[in-house]
C-alpha positions in Angstrom: -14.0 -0.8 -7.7 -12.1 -3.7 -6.5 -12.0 -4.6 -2.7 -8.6 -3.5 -2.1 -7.4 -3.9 1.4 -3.6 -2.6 1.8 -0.9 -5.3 3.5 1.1 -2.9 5.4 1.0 -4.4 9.1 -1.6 -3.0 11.2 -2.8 -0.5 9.0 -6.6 -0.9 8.0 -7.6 0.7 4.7 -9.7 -1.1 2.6 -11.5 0.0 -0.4 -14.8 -1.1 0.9 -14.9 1.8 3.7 -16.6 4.9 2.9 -15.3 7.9 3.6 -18.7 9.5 4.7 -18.3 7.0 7.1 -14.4 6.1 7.5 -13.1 10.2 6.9 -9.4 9.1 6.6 -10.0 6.8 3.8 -10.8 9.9 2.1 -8.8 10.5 -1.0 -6.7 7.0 -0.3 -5.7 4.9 -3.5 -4.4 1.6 -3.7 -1.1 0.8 -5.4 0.1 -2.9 -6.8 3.7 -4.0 -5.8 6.1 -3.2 -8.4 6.6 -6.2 -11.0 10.9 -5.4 -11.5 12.2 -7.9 -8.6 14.4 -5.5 -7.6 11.7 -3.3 -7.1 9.2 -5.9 -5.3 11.8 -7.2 -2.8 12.3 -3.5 -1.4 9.0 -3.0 -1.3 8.3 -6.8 0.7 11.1 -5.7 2.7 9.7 -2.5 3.9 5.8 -4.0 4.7 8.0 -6.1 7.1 5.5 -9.3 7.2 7.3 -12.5 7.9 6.8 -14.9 4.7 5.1 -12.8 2.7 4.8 -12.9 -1.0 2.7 -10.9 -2.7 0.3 -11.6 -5.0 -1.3 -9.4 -8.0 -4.6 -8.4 -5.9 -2.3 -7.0 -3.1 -1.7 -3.6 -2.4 -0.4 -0.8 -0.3 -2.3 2.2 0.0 -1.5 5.8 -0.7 -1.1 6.7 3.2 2.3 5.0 3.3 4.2 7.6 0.6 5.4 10.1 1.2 3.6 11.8 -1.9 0.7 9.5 -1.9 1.9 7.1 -4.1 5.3 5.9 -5.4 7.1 8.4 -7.7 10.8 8.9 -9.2 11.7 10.1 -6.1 10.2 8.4 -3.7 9.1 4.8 -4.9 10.7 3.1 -2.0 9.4 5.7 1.1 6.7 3.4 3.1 5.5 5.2 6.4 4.6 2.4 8.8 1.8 4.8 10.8 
């Protein structure tokens, strides 16, 4: 598995913590930004991170949607707990 880390401000998960030892990264998964610019730029928007631009190994995890990762619904719903 890749060492994913997601870019949301202040939020730590990282692929490399174990849940036996790091129980809320139980269950997370990792999801790449979107590659329609329309898309992306809602999604940069709502990480709220001066200057950043994504690249393809960044991610935001699974705790930030509403139902775990983006859907139809709900691609641009990013909790910032």
């Amino acid at each position: 598995m890749p060492n994913y880390h997601c870019v949301v401000t202040d939020c730590n998960a990282d692929a490399r913590k174990k849940p036996s030892k790091w129980p809320f990264m139980a269950g997370v998964r990792f999801h790449p930004f979107p590659r329609l610019k329309r898309d992306r730029s809602r999604w940069i928007k709502l990480v709220r991170r001066e200057n950043f631009k994504p690249s393809k190994d960044d991610r935001i995890c699974s705790r930030h949607f509403q139902e775990g990762g983006p859907t139809k619904d709900s691609l641009f719903y990013i909790s910032m707990h």
